[in-house]
DRENRO-914516 format. One record per residue (C-alpha): x, y, z; residue in one letter. Coordinates in nm, 2 decimals. Example, Ala and Ser with C-alpha at 12.3 -4.5 7.8 and 13.67 -1.06 7.14 Angstrom:
residues 2
x=1.23	y=-0.45	z=0.78	code=A .
x=1.37	y=-0.11	z=0.71	code=S .
//
This chain:
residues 164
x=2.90	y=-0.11	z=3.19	code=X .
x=3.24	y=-0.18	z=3.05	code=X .
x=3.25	y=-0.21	z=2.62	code=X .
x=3.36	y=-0.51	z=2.53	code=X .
x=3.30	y=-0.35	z=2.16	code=X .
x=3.63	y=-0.34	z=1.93	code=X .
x=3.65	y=0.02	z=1.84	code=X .
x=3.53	y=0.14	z=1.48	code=X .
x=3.86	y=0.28	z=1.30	code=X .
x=3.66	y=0.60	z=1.24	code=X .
x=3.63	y=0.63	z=1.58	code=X .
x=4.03	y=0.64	z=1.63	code=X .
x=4.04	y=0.92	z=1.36	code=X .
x=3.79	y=1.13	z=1.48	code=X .
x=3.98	y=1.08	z=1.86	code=X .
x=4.31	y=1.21	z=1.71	code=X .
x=4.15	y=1.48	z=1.53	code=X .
x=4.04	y=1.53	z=1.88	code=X .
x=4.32	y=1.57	z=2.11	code=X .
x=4.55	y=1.72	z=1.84	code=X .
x=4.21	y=2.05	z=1.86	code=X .
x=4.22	y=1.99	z=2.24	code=X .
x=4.63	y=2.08	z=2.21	code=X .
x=4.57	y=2.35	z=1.95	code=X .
x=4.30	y=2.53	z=2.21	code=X .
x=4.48	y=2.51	z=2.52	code=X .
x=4.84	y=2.68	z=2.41	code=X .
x=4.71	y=3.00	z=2.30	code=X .
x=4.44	y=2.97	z=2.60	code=X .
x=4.76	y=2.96	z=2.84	code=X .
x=4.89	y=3.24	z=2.59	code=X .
x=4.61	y=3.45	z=2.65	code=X .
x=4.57	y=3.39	z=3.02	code=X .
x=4.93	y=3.47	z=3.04	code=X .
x=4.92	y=3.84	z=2.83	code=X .
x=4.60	y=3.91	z=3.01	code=X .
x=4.79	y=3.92	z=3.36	code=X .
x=5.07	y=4.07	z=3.23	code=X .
x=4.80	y=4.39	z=3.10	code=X .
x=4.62	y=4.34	z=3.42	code=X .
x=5.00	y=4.32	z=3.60	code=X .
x=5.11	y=4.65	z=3.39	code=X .
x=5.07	y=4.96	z=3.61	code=X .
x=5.32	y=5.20	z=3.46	code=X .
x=5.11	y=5.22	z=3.15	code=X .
x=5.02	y=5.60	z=3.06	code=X .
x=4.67	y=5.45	z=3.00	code=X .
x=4.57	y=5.19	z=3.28	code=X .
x=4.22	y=5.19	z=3.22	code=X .
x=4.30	y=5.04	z=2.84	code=X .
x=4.53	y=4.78	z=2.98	code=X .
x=4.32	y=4.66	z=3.21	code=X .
x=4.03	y=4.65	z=2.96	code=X .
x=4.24	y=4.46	z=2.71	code=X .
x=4.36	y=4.21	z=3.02	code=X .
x=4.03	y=4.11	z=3.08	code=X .
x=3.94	y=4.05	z=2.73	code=X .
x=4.26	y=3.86	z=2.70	code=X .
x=4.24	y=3.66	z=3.02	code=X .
x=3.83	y=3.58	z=2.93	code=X .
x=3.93	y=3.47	z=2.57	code=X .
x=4.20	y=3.29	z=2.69	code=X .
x=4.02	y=3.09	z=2.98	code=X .
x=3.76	y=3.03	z=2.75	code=X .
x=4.02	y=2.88	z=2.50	code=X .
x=4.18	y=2.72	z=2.78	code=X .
x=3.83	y=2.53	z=2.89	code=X .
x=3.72	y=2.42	z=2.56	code=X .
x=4.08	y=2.27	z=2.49	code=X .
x=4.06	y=2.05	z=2.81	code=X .
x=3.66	y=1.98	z=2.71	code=X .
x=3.80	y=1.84	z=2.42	code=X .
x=4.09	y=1.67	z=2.57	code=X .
x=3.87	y=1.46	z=2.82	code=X .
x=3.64	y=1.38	z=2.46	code=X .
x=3.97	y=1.22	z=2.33	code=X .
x=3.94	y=0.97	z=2.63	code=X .
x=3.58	y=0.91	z=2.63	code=X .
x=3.55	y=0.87	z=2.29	code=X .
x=3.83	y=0.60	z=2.27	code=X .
x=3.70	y=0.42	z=2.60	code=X .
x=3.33	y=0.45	z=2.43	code=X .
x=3.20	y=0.64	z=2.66	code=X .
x=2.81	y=0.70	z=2.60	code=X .
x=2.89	y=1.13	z=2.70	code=X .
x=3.16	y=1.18	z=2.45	code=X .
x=2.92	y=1.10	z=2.15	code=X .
x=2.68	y=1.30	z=2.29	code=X .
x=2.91	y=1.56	z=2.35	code=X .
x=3.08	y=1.54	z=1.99	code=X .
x=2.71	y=1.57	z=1.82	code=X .
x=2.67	y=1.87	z=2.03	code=X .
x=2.99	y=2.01	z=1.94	code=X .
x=2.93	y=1.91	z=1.54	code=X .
x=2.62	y=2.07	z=1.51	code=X .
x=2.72	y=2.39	z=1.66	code=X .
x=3.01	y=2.39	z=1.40	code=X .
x=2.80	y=2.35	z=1.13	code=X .
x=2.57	y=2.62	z=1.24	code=X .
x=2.86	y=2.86	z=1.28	code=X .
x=3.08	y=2.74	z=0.98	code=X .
x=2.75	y=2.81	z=0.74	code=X .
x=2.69	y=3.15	z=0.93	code=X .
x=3.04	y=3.20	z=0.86	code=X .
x=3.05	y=3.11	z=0.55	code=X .
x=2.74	y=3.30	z=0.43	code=X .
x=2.91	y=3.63	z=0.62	code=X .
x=3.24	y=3.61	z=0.40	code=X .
x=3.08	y=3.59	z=0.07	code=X .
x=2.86	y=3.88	z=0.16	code=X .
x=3.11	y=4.05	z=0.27	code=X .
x=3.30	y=3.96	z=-0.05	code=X .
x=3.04	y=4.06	z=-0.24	code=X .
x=3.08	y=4.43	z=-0.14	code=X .
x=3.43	y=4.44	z=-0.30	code=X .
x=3.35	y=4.41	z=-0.69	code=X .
x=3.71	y=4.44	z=-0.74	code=X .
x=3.84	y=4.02	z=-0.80	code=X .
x=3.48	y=3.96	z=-0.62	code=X .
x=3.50	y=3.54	z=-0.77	code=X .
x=3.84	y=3.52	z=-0.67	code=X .
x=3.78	y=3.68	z=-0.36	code=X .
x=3.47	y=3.50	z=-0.21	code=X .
x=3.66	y=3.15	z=-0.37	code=X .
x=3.97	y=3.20	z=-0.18	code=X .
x=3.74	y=3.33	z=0.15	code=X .
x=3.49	y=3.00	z=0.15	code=X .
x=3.69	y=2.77	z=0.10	code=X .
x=3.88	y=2.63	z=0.41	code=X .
x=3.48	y=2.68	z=0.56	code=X .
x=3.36	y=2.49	z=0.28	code=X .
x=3.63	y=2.21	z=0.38	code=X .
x=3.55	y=2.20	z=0.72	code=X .
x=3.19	y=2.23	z=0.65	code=X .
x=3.21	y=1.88	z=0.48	code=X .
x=3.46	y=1.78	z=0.73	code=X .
x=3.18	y=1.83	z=1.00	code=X .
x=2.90	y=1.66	z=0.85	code=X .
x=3.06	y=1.37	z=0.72	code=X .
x=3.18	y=1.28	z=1.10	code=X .
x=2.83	y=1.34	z=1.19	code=X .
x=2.68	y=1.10	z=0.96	code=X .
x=2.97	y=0.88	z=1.02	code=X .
x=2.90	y=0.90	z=1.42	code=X .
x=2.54	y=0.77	z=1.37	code=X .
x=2.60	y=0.43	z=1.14	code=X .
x=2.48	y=0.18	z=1.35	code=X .
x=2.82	y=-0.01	z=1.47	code=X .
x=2.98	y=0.32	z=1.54	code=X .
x=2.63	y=0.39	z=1.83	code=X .
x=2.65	y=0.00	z=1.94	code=X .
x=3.04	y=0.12	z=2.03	code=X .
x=2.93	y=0.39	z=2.23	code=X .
x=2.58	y=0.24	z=2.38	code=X .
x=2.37	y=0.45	z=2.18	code=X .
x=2.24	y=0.19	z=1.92	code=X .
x=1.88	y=0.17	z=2.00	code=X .
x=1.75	y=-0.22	z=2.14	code=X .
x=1.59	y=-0.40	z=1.84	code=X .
x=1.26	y=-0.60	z=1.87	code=X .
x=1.23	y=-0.93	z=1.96	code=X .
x=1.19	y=-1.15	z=1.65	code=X .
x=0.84	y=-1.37	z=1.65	code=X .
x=0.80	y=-1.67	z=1.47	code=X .
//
């Protein structure tokens, strides 16, 4: 079904906010992919069990990085075509950021809380780029279920025929 919809400006936003996490994920994916062979590669190392140990880790973080980058890459280009999977996908992805960034969040200030020494400062400074993102998240979660912005991507739900 093609959407003859004119895209919600929110929609653009949260698209570019996108593809520029997309880019962000798959350099140091490559990056990581890359070190890992060279570990893996590395046999004159006086320890080649370590090396190895550390390529995989590497290469497995790195691929990992490297999938999620193009998952969000291809979310950029559903999400400004309106494609019904890449709001479904971006909910997924939102709530799963909120759960970790309040995890997170709730691990730094306990952690904070173990040094007394500048403890406020500390747990300010620690929570507050989660805090940030933490609002960040939920706002483009609320914003992704107003009603024009799930017409856009064919999720708006049918409304009742009107009786007179």
């Amino acid at each position: 079904m093609q959407n003859r919809q004119r895209r919600p400006s929110g929609v653009t936003i949260i698209a570019i906010l996108t593809i520029i996490s997309g880019i962000l994920l798959v350099i140091p994916g490559i990056g990581l992919v890359a070190l890992g062979t060279l570990f893996l590669g590395n046999s004159i190392s006086t320890s080649q069990a370590v090396a190895q140990f550390f390529g995989i880790i590497f290469g497995i973080a790195g691929g990992l990085l490297l999938a999620l980058g193009i998952g969000y890459i291809a979310m950029f280009y559903g999400l400004l075509k309106g494609k019904g999977w890449a709001w479904t996908i971006t909910i997924i992805l939102l709530i799963i950021g909120i759960v970790m960034q309040i995890i997170s969040t709730y691990v730094i200030t306990a952690s904070s809380l173990e040094d007394t020494k500048n403890a406020i400062s500390g747990i300010m400074d620690s929570i507050t780029f989660p805090l940030i993102s933490l609002a960040i998240n939920i706002v483009i979660l609320y914003y992704l279920y107003r009603k024009h912005v799930r017409a856009y991507f064919g999720k708006a739900k049918p409304q009742p025929p009107t009786t007179l």
